[in-house]
C-alpha positions as CSV (number, residue, x, y, z in Angstrom):
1,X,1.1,3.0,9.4
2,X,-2.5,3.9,8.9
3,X,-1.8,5.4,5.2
4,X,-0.4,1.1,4.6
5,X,-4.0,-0.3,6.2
6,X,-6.0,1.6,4.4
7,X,-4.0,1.5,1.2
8,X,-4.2,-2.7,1.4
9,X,-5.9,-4.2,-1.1
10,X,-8.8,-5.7,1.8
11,X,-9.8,-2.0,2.4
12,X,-10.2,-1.0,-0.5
13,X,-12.7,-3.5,-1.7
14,X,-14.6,-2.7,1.6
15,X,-14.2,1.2,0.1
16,X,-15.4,-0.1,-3.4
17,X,-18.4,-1.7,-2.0
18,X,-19.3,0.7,0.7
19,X,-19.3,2.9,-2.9
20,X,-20.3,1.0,-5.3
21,X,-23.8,0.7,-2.6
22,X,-23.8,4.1,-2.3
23,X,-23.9,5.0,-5.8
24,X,-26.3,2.1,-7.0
25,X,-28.7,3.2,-4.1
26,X,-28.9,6.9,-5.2
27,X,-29.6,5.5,-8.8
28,X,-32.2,3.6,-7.8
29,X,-33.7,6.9,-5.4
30,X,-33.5,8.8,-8.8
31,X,-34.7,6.6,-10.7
32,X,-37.7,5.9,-8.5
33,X,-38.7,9.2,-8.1
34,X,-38.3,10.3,-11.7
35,X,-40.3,6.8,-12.7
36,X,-43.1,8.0,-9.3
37,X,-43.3,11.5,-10.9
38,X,-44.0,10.6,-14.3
39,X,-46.6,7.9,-13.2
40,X,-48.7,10.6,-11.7
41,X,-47.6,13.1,-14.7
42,X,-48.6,11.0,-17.1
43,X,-50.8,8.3,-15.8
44,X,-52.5,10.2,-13.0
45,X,-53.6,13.2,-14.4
46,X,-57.8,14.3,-14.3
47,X,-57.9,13.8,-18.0
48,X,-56.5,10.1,-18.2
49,X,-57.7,8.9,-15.0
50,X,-61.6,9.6,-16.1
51,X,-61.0,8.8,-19.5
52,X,-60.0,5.2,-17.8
53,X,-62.9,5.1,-15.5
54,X,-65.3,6.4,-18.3
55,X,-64.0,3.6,-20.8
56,X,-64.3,0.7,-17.4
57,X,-68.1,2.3,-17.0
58,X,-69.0,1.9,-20.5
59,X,-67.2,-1.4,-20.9
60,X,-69.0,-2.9,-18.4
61,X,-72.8,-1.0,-19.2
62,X,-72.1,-3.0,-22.7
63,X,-71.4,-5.9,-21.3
64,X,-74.5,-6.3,-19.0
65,X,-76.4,-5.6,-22.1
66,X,-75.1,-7.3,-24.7
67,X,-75.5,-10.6,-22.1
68,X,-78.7,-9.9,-20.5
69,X,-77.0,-10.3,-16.8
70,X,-78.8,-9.9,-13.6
71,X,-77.5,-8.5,-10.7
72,X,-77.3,-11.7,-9.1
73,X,-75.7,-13.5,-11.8
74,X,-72.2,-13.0,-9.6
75,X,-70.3,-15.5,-11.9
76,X,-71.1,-13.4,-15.0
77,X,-70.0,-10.1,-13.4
78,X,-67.3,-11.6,-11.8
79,X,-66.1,-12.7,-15.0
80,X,-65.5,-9.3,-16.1
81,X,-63.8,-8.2,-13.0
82,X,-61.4,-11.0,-13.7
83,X,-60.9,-9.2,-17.2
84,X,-60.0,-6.0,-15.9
85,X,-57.1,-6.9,-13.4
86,X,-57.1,-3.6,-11.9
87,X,-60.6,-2.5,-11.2
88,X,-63.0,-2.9,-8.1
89,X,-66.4,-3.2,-8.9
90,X,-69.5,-2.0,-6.4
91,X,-72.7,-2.5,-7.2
92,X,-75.7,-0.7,-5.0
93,X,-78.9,-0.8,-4.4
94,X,-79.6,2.7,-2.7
95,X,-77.1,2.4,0.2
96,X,-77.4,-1.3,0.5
97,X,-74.3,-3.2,-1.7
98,X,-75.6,-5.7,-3.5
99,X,-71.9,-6.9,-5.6
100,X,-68.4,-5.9,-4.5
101,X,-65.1,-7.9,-5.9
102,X,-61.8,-7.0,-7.8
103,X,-58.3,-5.6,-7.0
104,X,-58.5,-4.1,-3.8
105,X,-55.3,-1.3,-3.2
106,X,-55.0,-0.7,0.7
107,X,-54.6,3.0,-0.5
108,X,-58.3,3.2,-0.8
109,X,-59.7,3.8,3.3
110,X,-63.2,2.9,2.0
111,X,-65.6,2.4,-0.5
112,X,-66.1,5.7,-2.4
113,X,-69.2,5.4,-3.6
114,X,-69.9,8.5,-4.5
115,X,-66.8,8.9,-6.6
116,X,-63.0,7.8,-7.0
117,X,-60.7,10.7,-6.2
118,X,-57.7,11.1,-7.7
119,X,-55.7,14.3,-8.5
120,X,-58.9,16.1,-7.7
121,X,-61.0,14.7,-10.1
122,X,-64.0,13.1,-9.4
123,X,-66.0,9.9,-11.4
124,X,-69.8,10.0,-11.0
125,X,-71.5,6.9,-10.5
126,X,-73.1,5.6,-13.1
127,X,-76.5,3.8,-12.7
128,X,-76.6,0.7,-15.4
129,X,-80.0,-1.1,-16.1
130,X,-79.4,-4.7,-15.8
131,X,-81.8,-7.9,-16.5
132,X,-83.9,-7.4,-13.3
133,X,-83.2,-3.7,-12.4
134,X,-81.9,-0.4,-12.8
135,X,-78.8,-0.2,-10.1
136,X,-75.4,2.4,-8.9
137,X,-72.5,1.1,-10.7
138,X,-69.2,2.0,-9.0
139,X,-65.7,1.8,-10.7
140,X,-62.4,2.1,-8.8
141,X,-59.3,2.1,-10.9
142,X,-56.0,0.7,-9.4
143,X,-53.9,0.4,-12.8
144,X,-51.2,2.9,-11.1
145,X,-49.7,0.1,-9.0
146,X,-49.0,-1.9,-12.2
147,X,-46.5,1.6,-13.7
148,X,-45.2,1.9,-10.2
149,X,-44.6,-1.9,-10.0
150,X,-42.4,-1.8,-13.3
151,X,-40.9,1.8,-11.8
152,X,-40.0,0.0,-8.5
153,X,-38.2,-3.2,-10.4
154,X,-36.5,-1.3,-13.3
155,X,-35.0,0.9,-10.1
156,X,-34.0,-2.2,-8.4
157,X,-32.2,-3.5,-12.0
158,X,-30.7,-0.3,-11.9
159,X,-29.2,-0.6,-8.8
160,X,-27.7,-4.0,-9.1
161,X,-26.5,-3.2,-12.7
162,X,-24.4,0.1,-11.5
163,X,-23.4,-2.1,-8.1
164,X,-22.1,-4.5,-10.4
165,X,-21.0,-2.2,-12.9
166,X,-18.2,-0.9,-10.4
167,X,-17.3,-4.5,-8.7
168,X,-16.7,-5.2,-11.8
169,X,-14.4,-2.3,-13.5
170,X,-12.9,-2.2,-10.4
171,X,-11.7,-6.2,-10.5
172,X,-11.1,-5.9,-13.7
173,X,-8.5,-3.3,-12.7
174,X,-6.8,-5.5,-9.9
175,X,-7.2,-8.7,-12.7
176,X,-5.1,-6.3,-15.5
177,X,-2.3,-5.5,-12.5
178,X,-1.9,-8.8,-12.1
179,X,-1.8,-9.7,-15.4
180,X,0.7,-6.9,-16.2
181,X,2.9,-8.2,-14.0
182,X,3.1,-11.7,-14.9
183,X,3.9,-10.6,-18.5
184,X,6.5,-8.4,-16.8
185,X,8.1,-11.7,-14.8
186,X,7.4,-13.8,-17.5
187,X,9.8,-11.5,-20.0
188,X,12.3,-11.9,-16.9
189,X,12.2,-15.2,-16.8
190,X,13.4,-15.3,-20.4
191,X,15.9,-13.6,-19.9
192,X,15.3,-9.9,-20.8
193,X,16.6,-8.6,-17.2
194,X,16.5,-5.0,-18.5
195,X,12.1,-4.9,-18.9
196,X,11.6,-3.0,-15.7
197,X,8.7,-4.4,-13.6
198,X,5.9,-1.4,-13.1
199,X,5.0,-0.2,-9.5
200,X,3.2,2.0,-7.8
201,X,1.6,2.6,-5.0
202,X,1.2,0.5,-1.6
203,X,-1.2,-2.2,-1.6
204,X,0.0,-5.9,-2.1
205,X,0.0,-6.1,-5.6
206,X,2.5,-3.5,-5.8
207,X,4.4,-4.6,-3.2
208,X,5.0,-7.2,-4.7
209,X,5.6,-6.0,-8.1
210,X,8.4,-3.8,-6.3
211,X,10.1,-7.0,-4.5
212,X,9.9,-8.7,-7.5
213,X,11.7,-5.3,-9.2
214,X,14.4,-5.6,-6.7
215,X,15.1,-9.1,-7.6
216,X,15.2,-8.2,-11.1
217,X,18.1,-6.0,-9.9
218,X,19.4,-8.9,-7.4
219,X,20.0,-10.7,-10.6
220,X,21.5,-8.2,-12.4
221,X,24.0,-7.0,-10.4
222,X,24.7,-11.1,-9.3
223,X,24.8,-11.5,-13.0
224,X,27.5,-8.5,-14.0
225,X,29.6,-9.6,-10.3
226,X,29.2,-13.4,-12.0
227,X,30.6,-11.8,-15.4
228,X,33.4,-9.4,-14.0
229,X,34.4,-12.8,-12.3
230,X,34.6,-14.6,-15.7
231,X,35.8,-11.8,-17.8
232,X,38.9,-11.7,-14.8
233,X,39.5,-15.1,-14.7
234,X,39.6,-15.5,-18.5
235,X,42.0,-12.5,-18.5
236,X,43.8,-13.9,-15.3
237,X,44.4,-17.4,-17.2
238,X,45.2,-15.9,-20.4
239,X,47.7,-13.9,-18.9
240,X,49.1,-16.4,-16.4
241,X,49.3,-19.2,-19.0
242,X,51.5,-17.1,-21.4
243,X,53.5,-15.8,-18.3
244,X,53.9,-19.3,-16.1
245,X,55.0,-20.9,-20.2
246,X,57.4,-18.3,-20.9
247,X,59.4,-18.7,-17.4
248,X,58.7,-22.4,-17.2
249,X,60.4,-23.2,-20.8
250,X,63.1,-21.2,-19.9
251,X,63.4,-23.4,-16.6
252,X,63.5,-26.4,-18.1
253,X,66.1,-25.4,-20.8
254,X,68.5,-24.7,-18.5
255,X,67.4,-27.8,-16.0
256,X,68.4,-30.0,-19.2
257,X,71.6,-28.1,-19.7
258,X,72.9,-28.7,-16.1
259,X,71.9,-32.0,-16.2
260,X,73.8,-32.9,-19.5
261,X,76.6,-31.1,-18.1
262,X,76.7,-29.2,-21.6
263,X,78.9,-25.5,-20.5
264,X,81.9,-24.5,-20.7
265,X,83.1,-23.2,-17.6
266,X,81.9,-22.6,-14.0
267,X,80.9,-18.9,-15.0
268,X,79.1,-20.6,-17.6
269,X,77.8,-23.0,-14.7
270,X,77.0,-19.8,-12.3
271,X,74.9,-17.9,-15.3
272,X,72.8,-21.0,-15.6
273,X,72.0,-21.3,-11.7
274,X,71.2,-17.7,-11.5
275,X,69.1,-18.0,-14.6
276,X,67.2,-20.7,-13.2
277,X,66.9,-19.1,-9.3
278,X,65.2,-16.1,-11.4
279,X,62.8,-18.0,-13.1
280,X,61.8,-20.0,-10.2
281,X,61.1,-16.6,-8.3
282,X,59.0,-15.5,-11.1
283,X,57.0,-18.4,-11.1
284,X,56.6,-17.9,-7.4
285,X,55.6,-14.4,-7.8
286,X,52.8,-15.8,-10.6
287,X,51.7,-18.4,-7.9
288,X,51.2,-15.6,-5.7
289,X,49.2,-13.9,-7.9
290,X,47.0,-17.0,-8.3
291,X,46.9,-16.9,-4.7
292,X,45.5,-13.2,-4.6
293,X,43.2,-14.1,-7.4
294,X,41.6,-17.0,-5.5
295,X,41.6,-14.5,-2.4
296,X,39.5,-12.1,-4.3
297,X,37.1,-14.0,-6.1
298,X,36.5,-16.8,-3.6
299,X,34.8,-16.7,-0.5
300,X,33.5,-13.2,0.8
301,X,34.7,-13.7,4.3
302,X,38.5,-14.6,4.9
303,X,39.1,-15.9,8.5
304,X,41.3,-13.9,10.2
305,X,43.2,-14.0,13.4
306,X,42.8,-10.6,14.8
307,X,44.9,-8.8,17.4
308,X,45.6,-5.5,18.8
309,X,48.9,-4.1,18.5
310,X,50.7,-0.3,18.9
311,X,50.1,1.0,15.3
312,X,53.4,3.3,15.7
313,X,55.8,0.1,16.5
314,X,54.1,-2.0,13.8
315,X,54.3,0.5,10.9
316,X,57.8,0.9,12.1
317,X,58.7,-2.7,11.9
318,X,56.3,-3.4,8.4
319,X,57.5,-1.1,6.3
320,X,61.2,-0.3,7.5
321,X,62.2,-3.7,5.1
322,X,60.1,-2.5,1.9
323,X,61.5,1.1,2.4
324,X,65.1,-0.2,2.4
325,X,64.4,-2.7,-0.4
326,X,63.2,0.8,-2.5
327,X,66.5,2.3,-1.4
328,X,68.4,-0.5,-3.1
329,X,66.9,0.1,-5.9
330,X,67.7,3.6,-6.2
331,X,64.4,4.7,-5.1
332,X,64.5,8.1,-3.3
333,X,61.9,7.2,0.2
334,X,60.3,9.8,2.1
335,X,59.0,8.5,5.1
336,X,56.4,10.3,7.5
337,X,55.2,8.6,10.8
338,X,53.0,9.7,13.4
339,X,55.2,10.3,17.0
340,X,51.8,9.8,19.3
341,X,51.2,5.9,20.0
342,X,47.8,4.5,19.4
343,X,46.5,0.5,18.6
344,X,44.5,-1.2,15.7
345,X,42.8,-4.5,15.8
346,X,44.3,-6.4,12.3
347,X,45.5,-9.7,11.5
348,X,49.2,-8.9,11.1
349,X,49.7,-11.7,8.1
350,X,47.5,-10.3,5.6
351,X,48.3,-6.5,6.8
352,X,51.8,-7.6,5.8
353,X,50.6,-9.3,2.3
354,X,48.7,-5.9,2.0
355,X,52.1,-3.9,2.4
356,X,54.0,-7.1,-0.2
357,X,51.2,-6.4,-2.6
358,X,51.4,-2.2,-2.4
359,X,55.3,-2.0,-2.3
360,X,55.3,-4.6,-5.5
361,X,53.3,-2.0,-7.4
362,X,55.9,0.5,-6.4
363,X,58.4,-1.1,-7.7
364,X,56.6,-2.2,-11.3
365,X,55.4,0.9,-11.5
366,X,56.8,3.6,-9.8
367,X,59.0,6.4,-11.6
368,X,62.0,7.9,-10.1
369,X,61.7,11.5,-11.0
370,X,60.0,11.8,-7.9
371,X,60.7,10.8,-4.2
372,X,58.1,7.8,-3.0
373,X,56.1,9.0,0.3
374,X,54.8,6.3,2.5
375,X,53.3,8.3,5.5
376,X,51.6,6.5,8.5
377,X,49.4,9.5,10.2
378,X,46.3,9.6,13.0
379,X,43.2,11.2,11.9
380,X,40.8,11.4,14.1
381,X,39.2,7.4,15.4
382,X,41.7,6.4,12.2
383,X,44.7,5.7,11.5
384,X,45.9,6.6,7.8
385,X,48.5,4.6,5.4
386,X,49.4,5.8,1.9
387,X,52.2,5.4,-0.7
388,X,52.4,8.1,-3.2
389,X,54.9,7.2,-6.0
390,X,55.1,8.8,-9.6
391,X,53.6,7.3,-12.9
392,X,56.2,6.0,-14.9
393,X,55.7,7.1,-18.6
394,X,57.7,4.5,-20.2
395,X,55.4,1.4,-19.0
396,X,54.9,-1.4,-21.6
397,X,53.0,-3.5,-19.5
398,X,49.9,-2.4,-17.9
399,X,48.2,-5.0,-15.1
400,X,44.9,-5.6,-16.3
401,X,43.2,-7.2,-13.6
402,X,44.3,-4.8,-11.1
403,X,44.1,-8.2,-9.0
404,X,46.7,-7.0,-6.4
405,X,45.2,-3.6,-5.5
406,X,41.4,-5.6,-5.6
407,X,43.2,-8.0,-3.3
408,X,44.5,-5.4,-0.9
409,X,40.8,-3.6,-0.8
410,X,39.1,-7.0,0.3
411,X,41.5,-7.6,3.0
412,X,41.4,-4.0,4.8
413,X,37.3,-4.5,4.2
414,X,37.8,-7.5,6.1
415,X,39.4,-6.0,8.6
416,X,37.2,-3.1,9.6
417,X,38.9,-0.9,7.1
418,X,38.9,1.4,3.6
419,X,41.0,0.8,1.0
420,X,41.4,3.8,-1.8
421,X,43.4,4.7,-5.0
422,X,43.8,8.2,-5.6
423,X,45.6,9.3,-9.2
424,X,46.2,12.3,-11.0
425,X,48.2,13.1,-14.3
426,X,51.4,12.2,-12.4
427,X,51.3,10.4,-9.1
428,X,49.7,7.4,-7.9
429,X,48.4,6.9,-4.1
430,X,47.4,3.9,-2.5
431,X,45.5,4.6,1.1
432,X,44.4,2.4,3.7
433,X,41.9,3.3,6.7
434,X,41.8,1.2,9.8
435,X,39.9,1.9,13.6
436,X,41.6,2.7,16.2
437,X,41.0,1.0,19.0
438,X,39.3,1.6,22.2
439,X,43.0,2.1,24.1
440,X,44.5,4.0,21.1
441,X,41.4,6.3,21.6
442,X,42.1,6.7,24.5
443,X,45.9,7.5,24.7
């Protein structure tokens, strides 16, 4: 349960961010310190700093000169400090300050006016003559905050691009799923069912990529049950169209010939009325195949009547007609029924179809080099039905549709059962599974 919350897609932008902060600030650490240490490196060292304060000292020595300022001409000196943005400018008068102004860094503790220390060196004051007197010029630089100004915001830009940077790869990530799967549904949706619809992994994007997999698969078995239906019916109605026309003509030929009267004598008359009693029992037996067709391939529940009766008695009754029927026919019947009694729960109707539709096939089918075995046997919770009957070798017709064995699976489904079809070279067994019931379990 924990591996799905953390693997949701909610958490994992909360992971992203929590990362993509983490990342971004040690970025902007490094490139804060590496910006600090070349400041001091480059910027700070004794020759540049007093190179600086040297050029500030003579800047301003020529500037008092050159305009003949007093000391207490403040506006003109306080012109130049407005030049030089990151200077502080002390002027004395043994220990008494006569001028002070400029850019004050709260570094500084106090007016050095002996010297500015930085890095160990040390600036000198320097006394400049001006208009009305000689006085102790002192210069104290501060240009440092401007490199570590631009070192502080280029570490800032550094951390919002990388931030950014990862948001956005990882978006873009979730933005190409998504897109990869809309392509996917979108070849789906025009009809290539066999594009298979990438997924991996358990957040809701993939999710939904798999449920969205599973319907492609929804479809396509829907789609080849929907085909297998059609291909059947076609089959069924090409088949039954020629078969129902054949029997039918036949019918009505001799229909027309009894009704004109047109034969010669009563055996004459006889052969006609047989002839037509056959065809109307083959017609039957091709609207019972309809029947079975319509039972198959229409609704996916039949309503039965279920009851519970003694399996031994039943089998017994069932099959006791269909084995004599095989008899007739020159069929050699081995029959093998369990002597312990025991009950199943079945709708006795279509068990008996199931048994019309099994013993049919027999009879199509079935060779007679071999005995047919119908066995009725308790195995375990179950109770066991199976007709095993050899191939016959000379068959012209072959059933296509199988329609009567599906029909004999869907009703033993529908009645808590298994329905099977074993073959090998020679033989041919049908076998049907059904509960026992609660009583027969316990007898």
């Amino acid at each position: 349960m924990k591996g799905k919350i953390f693997s949701s897609l909610r958490y994992k932008q909360v992971f992203v961010l929590l990362f993509g902060a983490f990342i971004s600030f040690a970025m902007y650490l490094i490139v804060g310190t590496v910006g600090e240490y070349l400041v001091s490196k480059k910027h700070m060292d004794e020759d540049s700093v007093r190179n600086r304060l040297n050029s500030y000292q003579n800047s301003f020595e020529n500037y008092v000169r050159k305009n003949k300022i007093s000391v207490k001409d403040v506006r003109a000196i306080s012109r130049w400090v407005k030049s030089h943005k990151y200077v502080y400018l002390t002027i004395y008068n043994g220990d008494e300050i006569l001028y002070e102004s400029g850019f004050w860094n709260d570094s500084y503790s106090s007016y050095e006016t002996a010297a500015t220390i930085v890095d160990g060196c040390t600036q000198q004051e320097r006394d400049i003559t001006f208009s009305d007197g000689t006085f102790s010029v002192s210069i104290i630089d501060s240009s440092q905050i401007k490199w570590l100004d631009l070192v502080l915001y280029c570490s800032w830009i550094i951390f919002f691009i990388i931030f950014f940077i990862i948001i956005i790869l990882y978006n873009r990530r979730i933005i190409d799923r998504i897109v990869l799967l809309s392509k996917e549904v979108s070849l789906i949706e025009k009809g290539d069912l066999e594009q298979p619809i990438y997924h991996k992994g358990n957040d809701e994007i993939s999710l939904l990529a798999k449920n969205a997999d599973n319907m492609r698969h929804s479809i396509i078995t829907r789609y080849k049950s929907e085909k297998d239906a059609w291909e059947a019916n076609s089959e069924l109605i090409t088949s039954m169209s020629h078969d129902i026309r054949t029997p039918l003509t036949s019918l009505i030929g001799y229909l027309e010939i009894l009704d004109s009267k047109d034969y010669r004598s009563e055996e004459q008359l006889e052969k006609y009325i047989k002839s037509c009693r056959e065809k109307s029992i083959q017609l039957k037996d091709l609207s019972d195949k309809l029947f079975q067709y319509f039972l198959v391939f229409g609704k996916d529940t039949i309503l039965m009547e279920m009851e519970i009766f003694d399996a031994r008695i039943l089998l017994q009754q069932l099959l006791s007609e269909h084995v004599f029927n095989l008899n007739s026919l020159g069929f050699e019947v081995q029959t093998e029924f369990m002597d312990e009694p025991c009950t199943i729960k079945i709708d006795i109707q279509y068990l008996k179809r199931l048994f019309d539709n099994l013993f049919s096939n027999v009879r199509k089918y079935a060779g007679h080099g071999s005995p047919v075995v119908v066995r009725g046997s308790r195995e375990g919770d179950f109770l066991i039905i199976s007709i095993t009957n050899e191939i016959r070798t000379d068959l012209v017709f072959q059933e296509s549709t199988n329609i009567g064995l599906k029909t004999c699976r869907k009703i033993a489904e529908q009645m808590d059962g298994n329905f099977e079809i074993l073959t090998t070279e020679t033989l041919f067994t049908a076998r049907a599974t059904f509960p026992i019931t609660s009583a027969g379990k316990e007898s």
